[in-house]
C-alpha positions as CSV (number, residue, x, y, z in Angstrom):
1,X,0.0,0.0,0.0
2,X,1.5,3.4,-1.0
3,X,0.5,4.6,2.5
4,X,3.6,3.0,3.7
5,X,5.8,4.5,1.1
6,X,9.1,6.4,3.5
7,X,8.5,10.3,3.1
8,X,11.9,10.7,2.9
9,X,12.3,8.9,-0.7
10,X,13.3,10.7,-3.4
11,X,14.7,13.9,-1.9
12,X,15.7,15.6,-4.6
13,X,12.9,17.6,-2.9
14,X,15.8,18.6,-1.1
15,X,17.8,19.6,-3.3
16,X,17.9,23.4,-2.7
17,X,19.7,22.9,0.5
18,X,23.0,24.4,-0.4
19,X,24.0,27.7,2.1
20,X,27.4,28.6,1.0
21,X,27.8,30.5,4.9
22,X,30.8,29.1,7.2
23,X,29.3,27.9,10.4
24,X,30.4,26.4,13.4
25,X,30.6,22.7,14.0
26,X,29.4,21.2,17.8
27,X,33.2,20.7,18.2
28,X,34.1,23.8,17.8
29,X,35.8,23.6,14.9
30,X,35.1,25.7,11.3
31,X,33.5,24.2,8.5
32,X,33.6,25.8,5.3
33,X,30.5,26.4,3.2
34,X,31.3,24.0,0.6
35,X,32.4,21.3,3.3
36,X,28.9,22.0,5.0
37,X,26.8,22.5,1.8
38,X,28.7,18.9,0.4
39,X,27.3,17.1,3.8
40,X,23.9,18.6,3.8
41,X,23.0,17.4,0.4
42,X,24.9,13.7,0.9
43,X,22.8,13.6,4.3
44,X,19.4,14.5,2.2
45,X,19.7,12.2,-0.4
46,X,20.4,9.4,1.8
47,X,17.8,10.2,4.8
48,X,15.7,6.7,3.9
49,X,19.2,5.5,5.4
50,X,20.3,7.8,8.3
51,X,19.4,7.1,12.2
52,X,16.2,8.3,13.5
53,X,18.6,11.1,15.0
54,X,19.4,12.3,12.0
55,X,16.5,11.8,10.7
56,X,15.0,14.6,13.3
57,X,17.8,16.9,13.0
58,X,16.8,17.2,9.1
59,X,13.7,18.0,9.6
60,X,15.1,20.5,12.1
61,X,16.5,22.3,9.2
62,X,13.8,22.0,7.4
63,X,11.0,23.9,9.7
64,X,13.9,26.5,10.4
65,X,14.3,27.1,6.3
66,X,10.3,27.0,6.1
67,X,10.0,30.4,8.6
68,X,11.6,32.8,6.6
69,X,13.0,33.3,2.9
70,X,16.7,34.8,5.0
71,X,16.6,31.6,6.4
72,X,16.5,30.1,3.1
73,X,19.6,31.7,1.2
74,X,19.8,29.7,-2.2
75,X,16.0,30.3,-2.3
76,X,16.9,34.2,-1.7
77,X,19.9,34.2,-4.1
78,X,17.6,32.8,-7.3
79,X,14.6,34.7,-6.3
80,X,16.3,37.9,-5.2
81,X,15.1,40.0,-8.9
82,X,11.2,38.6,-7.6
83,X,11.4,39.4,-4.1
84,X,12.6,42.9,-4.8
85,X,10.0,43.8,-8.2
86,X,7.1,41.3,-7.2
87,X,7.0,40.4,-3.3
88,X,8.7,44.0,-1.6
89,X,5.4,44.3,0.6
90,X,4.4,40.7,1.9
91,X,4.7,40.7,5.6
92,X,8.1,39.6,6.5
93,X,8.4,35.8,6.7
94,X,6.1,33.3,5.9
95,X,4.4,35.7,4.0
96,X,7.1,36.1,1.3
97,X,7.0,32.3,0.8
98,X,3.7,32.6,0.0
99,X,4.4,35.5,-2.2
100,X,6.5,33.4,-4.7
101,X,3.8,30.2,-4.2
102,X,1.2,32.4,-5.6
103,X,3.2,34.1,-8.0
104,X,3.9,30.5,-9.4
105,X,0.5,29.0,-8.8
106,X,-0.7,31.4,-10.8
107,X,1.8,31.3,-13.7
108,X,3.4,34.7,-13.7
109,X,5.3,35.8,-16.6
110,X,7.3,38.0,-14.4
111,X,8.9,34.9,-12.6
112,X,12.1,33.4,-14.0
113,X,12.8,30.1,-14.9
114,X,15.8,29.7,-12.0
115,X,12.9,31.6,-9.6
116,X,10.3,29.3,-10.8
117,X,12.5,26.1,-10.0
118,X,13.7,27.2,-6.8
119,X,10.2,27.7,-5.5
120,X,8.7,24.4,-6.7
121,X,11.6,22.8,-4.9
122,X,11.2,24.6,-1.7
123,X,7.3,23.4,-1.9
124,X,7.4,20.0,-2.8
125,X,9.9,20.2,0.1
126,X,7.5,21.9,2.7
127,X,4.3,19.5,1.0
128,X,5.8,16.8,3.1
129,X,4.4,18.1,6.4
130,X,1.7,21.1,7.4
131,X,4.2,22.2,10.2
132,X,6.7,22.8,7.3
133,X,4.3,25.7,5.9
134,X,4.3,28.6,7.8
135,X,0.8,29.8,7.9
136,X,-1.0,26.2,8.3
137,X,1.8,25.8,11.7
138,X,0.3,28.6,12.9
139,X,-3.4,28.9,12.1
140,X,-4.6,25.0,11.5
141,X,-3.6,24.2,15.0
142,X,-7.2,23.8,15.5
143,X,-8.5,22.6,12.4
144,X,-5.5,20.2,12.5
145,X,-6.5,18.6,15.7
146,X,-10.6,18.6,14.9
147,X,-10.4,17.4,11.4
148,X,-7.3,15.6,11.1
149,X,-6.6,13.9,15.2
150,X,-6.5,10.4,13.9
151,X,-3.5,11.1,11.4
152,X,-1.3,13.4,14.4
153,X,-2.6,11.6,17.4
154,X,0.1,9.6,17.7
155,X,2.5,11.3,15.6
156,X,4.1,10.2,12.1
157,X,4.8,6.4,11.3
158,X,7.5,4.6,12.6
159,X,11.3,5.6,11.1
160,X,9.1,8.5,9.5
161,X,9.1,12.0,10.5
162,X,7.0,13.8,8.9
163,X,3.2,13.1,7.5
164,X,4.4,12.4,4.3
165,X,1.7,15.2,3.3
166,X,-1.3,13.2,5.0
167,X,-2.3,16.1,7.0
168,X,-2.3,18.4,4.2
169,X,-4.4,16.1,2.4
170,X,-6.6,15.8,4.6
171,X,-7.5,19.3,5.0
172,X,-7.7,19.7,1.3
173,X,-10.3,17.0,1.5
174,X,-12.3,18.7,4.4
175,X,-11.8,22.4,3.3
176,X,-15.6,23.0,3.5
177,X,-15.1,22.1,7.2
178,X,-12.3,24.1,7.9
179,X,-13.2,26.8,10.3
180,X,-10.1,29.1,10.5
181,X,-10.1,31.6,7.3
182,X,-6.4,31.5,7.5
183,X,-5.9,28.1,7.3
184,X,-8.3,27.8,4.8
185,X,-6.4,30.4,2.6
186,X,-3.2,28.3,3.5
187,X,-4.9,24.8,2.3
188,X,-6.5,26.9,-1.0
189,X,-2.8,28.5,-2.1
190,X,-1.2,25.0,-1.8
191,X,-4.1,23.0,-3.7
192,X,-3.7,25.3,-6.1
193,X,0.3,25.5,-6.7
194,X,-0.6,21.3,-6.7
195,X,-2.3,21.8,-9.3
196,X,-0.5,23.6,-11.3
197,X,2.8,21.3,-10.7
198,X,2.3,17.9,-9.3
199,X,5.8,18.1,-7.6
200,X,4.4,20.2,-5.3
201,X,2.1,17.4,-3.5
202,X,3.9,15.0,-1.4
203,X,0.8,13.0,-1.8
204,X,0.2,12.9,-4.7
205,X,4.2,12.0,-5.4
206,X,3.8,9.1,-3.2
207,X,0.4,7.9,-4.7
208,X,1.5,8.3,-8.8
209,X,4.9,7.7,-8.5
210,X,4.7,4.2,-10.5
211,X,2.2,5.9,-12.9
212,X,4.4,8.6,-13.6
213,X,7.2,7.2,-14.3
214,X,5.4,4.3,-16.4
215,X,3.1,6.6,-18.7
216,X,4.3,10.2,-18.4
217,X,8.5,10.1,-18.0
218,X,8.2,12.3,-20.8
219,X,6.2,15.1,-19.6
220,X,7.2,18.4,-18.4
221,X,5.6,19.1,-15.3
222,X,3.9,22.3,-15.2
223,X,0.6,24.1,-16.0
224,X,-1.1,21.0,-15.1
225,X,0.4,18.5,-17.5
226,X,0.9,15.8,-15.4
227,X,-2.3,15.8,-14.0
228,X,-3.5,15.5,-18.3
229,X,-1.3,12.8,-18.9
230,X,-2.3,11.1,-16.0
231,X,-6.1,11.7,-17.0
232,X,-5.3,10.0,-20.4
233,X,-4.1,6.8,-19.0
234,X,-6.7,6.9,-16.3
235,X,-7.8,3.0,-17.4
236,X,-4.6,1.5,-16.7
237,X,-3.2,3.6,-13.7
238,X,-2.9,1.9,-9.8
239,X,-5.7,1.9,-7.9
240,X,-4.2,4.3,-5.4
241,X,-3.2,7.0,-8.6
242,X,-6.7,6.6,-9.5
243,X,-8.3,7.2,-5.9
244,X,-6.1,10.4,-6.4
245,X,-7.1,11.5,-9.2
246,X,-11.2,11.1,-8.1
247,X,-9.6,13.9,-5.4
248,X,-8.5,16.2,-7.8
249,X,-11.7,15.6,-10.1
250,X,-13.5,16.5,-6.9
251,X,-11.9,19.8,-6.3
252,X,-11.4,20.8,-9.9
253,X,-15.1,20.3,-10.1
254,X,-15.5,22.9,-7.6
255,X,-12.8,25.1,-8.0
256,X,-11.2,26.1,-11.4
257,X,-7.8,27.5,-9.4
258,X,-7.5,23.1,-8.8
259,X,-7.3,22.8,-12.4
260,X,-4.4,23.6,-13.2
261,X,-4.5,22.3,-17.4
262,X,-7.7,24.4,-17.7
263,X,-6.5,27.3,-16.2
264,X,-3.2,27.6,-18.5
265,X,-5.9,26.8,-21.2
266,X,-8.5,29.1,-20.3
267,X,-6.3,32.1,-18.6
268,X,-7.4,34.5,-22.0
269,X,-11.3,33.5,-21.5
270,X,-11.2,33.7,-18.2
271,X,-9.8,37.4,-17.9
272,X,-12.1,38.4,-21.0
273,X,-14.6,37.0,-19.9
274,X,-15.1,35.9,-16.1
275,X,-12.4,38.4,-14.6
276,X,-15.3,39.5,-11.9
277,X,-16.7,35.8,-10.9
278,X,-14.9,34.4,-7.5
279,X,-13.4,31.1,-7.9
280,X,-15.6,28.4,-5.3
281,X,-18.6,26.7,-6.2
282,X,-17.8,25.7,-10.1
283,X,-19.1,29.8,-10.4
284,X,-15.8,30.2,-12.9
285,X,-16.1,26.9,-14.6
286,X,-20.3,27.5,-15.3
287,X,-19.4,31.3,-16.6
288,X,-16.5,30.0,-19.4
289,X,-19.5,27.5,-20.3
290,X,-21.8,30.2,-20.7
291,X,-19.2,32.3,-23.2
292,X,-18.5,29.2,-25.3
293,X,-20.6,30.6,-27.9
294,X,-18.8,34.0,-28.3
295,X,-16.4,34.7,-31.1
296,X,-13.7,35.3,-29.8
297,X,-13.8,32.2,-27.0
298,X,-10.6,30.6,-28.5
């Protein structure tokens, strides 16, 4: 069952960890970037093999680089032209993060490629765990423990330490119960980058992994793409890549910022067109129906 799948496979997730700063070692003694940077990323890639110690340490590292885009320097470095032009206002810390997440979810021009990268790779890093994104540690405590209890109750699975994105799953799948506006606008901005680049769901990862390596090695992941090519083997994918995909029907359904192939499809139609109609309750999807007959709908 891919429930059991480690959440510390594949961890090129992790492959932005590189800070080139000298630091001090326990013992005293001076590392030098490189020397620390060369460790970090030997340690990453081979936490499915590292003590539980480790292991926790890691993770560590990984909530500290989830506060705060300082705390994050290559992030900083190959986002510093965005962060100055596109995110000079969002409240200091989390809230930068979630600058560039929406900037990406929402496909903007104005984001470079290297920018582009960095942030998917910081997210698919932080989809591993809702304490690894900012605003859902702070404002789902309580929605956390109503809705989701039986998954944090007794924390992660043995040798794992994180959720492997279960939590974050969960409360995408109860959104409509989710009582704190913040946390909802935390679970809406990641559903959304989800869609729009499948690397960006731990999940999702876990549950298509076979399926996308078997029908869609090819693909470019981006605007949605996997999620197509996943679509258009639907008949022979695992059961658990199809359970996901009923999930993101279900949202789409509801939502078109979940879709992320029809909203690289439809972004002309829906600014001609629907600019004025907020997103929730299929409101977008019904008004691009409703303009199908116009001329100019491409």
């Amino acid at each position: 069952d891919d429930d059991d799948d480690d959440d510390d496979d594949d961890d090129d997730d992790d492959d932005e960890v590189k800070d080139a700063r000298t630091v001090e070692d326990d013992d005293g003694s001076m590392l030098s970037g490189s020397t620390r940077t060369d460790t970090l990323l030997c340690l990453h890639h081979a936490r499915a093999n590292v003590s539980a110690g480790c292991k926790a340490e890691l993770f560590k590292r990984d909530v500290i680089r989830s506060q705060d885009v300082d705390f994050n320097p290559q992030l900083k470095s190959r986002c510093s032209s965005e962060l100055a032009s596109l995110c000079a206002h969002a409240p200091h810390g989390g809230g930068v993060l979630a600058c560039l997440e929406r900037l990406v979810a929402a496909d903007e021009q104005k984001v470079g490629a290297d920018c582009r990268s960095a942030v998917v790779q910081f997210a698919a890093m932080a989809s591993q765990d809702y304490r690894l994104v900012p605003a859902m540690r702070v404002d789902c405590v309580g929605d956390v423990s109503r809705l989701c209890g039986e998954i944090t109750a007794f924390g992660p699975a043995q040798s794992h330490v994180t959720f492997s994105g279960r939590v974050i799953h969960c409360l995408r799948s109860k959104r409509s119960e989710v009582r704190a506006s913040r946390c909802g606008e935390a679970v809406d901005l990641l559903a959304k980058l989800a869609a729009f680049d499948i690397r960006t769901d731990r999940r999702a990862v876990l549950m298509c992994r076979q399926d996308m390596r078997q029908h869609c090695s090819r693909v470019r992941p981006g605007r949605g793409a996997m999620f197509e090519c996943l679509e258009r083997h639907r008949p022979v994918l695992t059961r658990v890549c199809t359970a996901l995909l009923r999930e993101h029907d279900s949202l789409a359904s509801r939502n078109v910022e979940y879709d992320g192939a029809l909203r690289a499809a439809c972004s002309a139609e829906q600014a001609a067109f629907c600019a004025r109609v907020q997103p929730g309750d299929a409101a977008v999807l019904a008004c691009l129906q409703a303009h199908l007959p116009q001329p100019a709908f491409g």
